[in-house]
C-alpha positions, 0 to 999 in steps of 0.5 A: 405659868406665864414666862418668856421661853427661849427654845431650846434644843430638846434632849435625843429622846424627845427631839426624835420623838418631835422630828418631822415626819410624813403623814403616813411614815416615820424616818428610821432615825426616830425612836418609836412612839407606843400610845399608852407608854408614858413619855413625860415622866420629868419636869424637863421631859415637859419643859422640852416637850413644851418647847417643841409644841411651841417651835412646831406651832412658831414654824407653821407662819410666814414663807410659804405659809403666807406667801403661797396664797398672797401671790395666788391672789390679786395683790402681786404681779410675778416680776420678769425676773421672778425665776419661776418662783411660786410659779404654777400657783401664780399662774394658775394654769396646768402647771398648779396641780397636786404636785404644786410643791408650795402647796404640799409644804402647807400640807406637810408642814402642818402634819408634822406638828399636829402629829407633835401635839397630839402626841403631847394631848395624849400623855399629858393626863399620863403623869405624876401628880407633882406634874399634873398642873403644868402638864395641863398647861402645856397641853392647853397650847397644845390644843390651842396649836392644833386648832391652828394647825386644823383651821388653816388646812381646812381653809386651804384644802377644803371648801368654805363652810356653808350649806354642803359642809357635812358633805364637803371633804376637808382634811384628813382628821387626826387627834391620835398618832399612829404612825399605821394610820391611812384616814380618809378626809373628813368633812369640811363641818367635822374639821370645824367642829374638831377646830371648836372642840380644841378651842373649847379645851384650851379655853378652859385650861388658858382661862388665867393666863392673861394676854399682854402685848408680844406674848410668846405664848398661847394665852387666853385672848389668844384662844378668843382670837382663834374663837373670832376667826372660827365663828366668822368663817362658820357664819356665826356672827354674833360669837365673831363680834363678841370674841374679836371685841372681847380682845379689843376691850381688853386693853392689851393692844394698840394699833400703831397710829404714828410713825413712831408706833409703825417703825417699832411694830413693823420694823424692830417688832416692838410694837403693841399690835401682836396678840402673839409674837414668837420668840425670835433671835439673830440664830434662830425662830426668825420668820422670813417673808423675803420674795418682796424686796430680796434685797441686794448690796451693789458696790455702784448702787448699793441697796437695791431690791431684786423682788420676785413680786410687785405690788398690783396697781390695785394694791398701791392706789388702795390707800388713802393719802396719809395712810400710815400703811402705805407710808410704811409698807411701800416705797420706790426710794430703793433701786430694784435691779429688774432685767438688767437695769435699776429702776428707782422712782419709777415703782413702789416695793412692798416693804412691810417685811423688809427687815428687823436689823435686831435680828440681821446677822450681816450689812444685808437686810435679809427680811427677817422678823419675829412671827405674828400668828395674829395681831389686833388689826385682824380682831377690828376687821372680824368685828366690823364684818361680823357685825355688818353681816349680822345688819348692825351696820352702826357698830360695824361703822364704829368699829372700822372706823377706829382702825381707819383713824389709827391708821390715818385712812378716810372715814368710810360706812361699815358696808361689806364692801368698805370692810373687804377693802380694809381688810385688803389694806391691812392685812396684806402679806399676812397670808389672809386673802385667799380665805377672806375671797372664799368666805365672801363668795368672791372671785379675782380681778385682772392683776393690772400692773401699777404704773412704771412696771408694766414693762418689768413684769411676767405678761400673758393670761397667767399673769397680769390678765389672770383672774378667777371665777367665785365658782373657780375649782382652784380656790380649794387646794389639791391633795399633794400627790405623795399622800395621793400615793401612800394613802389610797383612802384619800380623794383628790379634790374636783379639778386635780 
């Protein structure tokens, strides 16, 4: 089954059935969907069914599904010219309510393709028998996507799973589409449980497909990743240590440890860190993660950024001399065009989603890069912590300490606390640092701005200076107020 696909517009009667549609109400444009009427009755109505699983799950990373929790958090100062962008949830004052539109696009854009997939899980059985194998294959992504889907709502829109997690409200449960349906929340212990569910269903059905670097599609080490995350955020850290190790020891990814290695992996996606990697071209299925650089062409400067987020000081003097992250990721050889004036020397830029040129369609760096759904660094980092809170901290040294060789960092002890450091390194801009706070139990320092631009930056207590308690209601995202609205079984989470 293993191939490369290129996503294809699906036929009228397939792409209607897989637009996008609200939780609760389908456009008039759509033809109408009846559970239990077969709807893969062709080798090409799986083909393009899978191609639309696939296209759903590819559009729900980067933009604002990583950017809205990164710059929430303490890695980012907003920019004096930041125009309001991912304002309310930056600021995290009055303004960040359920009708935050930044939040409501993580909602909604989830449920439309969990809508995709489950349409698929439900007619997958519902075949010929001539197509009953890949059928089956297909809704092996399906189920695998859908824990994807559940498990970053439940992280965003729920609280941590603990000790009140059979009481604690999560996310609307939905493994059946019924375009009538109003459900009510489910508990933060049932999302997670429906997450383990799915996972357990993609594993039996992925088992033979073999993971390799960059692939596009679900594969076996792909469900274990999704199994690591899953057992870490449940506390469950012997399962975390053993899947995320079972991917490292696979042989299959490499960390990038040259410069060589950092340029074909974080600028021309070449590289061998992606467990997968999305098909992306210069027309389409790129993924843009642009409010860091925005860059500019200048016929007296060319170049030049016009970023709506620096770098916190914090961030910057995070990284050891040498490391190859910092070398890569950051620089302040760019002019950025902040208040009417270009600044070049004075600050760094985070530039780890600069630009694949392979991708670009004009002279201007537009930020485009094929998606990452998970890369082997992650897998490091769950081995390490799991490991580390399960007491080995000998194996958790070991662990972290081949991700800090291969990325030219000093050599620490596997505490939690040099763990939560590295996992702030790493995996800046990915969309992760808003879940790894609420797992800890952590609350946010003060943004402090590096040195150069704490003139160029938005000031106030929304700003530099905000910060957010461990107990802070706003770690747990609101309802959005249009679900509020047509589903009156829904509660709105505490503070909203």
């Amino acid at each position: 089954m293993k191939k490369s696909f290129i996503y294809m517009i699906a036929a009228v009667a397939i792409a209607s059935v897989l637009s996008s549609c609200d939780l609760n109400l389908t456009p008039t444009t759509s033809i109408a969907y009846v559970e239990g009427e077969p709807v893969l009755l062709t080798d090409t109505d799986v083909s393009e069914f899978e191609n639309g699983i696939l296209a759903s799950y590819r559009g729900t990373f980067y933009g604002v599904y990583s950017q809205t929790s990164e710059v929430m958090c303490d890695y980012f100062n907003a920019s004096a010219d930041y125009g309001n962008n991912y304002g309310s949830v930056h600021r995290l004052d009055d303004s960040f309510s359920d009708e935050d539109y930044n939040t409501r696009d993580n909602w909604s854009g989830h449920y439309g393709p969990i809508k995709n997939y489950n349409i698929l899980i439900a007619n997958a059985d519902n075949v010929d028998e001539s197509l009953k194998d890949y059928a089956q294959f297909v809704k092996g992504e399906a189920l695998f996507c859908r824990a994807s889907s559940y498990l970053h709502l439940v992280r965003h829109f729920g609280k941590p799973y603990g000790s009140n997690s059979s009481s604690d409200l999560a996310v609307p449960l939905i493994t059946v589409y019924d375009q009538l349906e109003k459900p009510a929340r489910a508990t933060v212990a049932e999302v997670y449980a429906q997450i383990k569910a799915d996972l357990d269903g993609a594993a039996s059905i992925l088992s033979g497909e073999t993971g390799e670097a960059r692939a596009d599609y679900p594969t076996i080490d792909a469900v274990n990743a999704l199994y690591a995350r899953y057992y870490l955020d449940t506390k469950d850290y012997a399962n975390a240590a053993r899947y995320a190790e079972s991917v490292i020891n696979t042989g299959h990814y490499k960390l990038a440890s040259t410069d060589e290695e950092m340029v074909a992996e974080y600028t021309y996606d070449e590289g061998t860190e992606p467990i997968i990697q999305m098909y992306a071209s210069k027309s389409e299925g790129y993924g843009v993660n642009d409010i860091y650089t925005l860059t500019n062409n200048a016929t007296d400067k060319g170049l030049n950024f016009r970023s709506y987020y620096f770098p916190t000081k914090k961030l910057v003097e995070a990284y050891d001399e040498g490391d190859l992250r910092f070398a890569h990721w950051f620089t302040n050889e760019i002019p950025n065009y902040v208040t009417g004036a270009y600044h070049e020397g004075e600050f760094y830029t985070f530039v780890k989603y600069y630009n694949n040129p392979n991708l670009n369609s004009g002279a201007v760096p537009q930020a485009r890069h094929a998606r990452k759904p998970i890369l082997i660094g992650e897998m490091y980092l769950i081995a390490a912590e799991a490991n580390a809170q399960a007491g080995n901290t000998a194996k958790a040294t070991e662990i972290l300490n081949e991700l800090q060789t291969a990325r030219h960092a000093n050599l620490t002890e596997g505490t939690m606390e040099n763990i939560k450091n590295e996992w702030f390194k790493e995996t800046v801009g990915e969309g992760l640092r808003l879940s790894c706070l609420k797992r800890w139990g952590d609350g946010m320092g003060a943004r402090t701005p590096q040195d150069g631009a704490a003139m160029l930056i938005m000031q106030g207590p929304g700003f530099e200076q905000r910060t957010m308690a461990a107990n802070s209601f706003q770690f747990t995202w609101p309802v959005p107020t249009y679900e509020m609205q047509v589903n009156p079984n829904l509660v709105q989470n505490e503070g909203f």
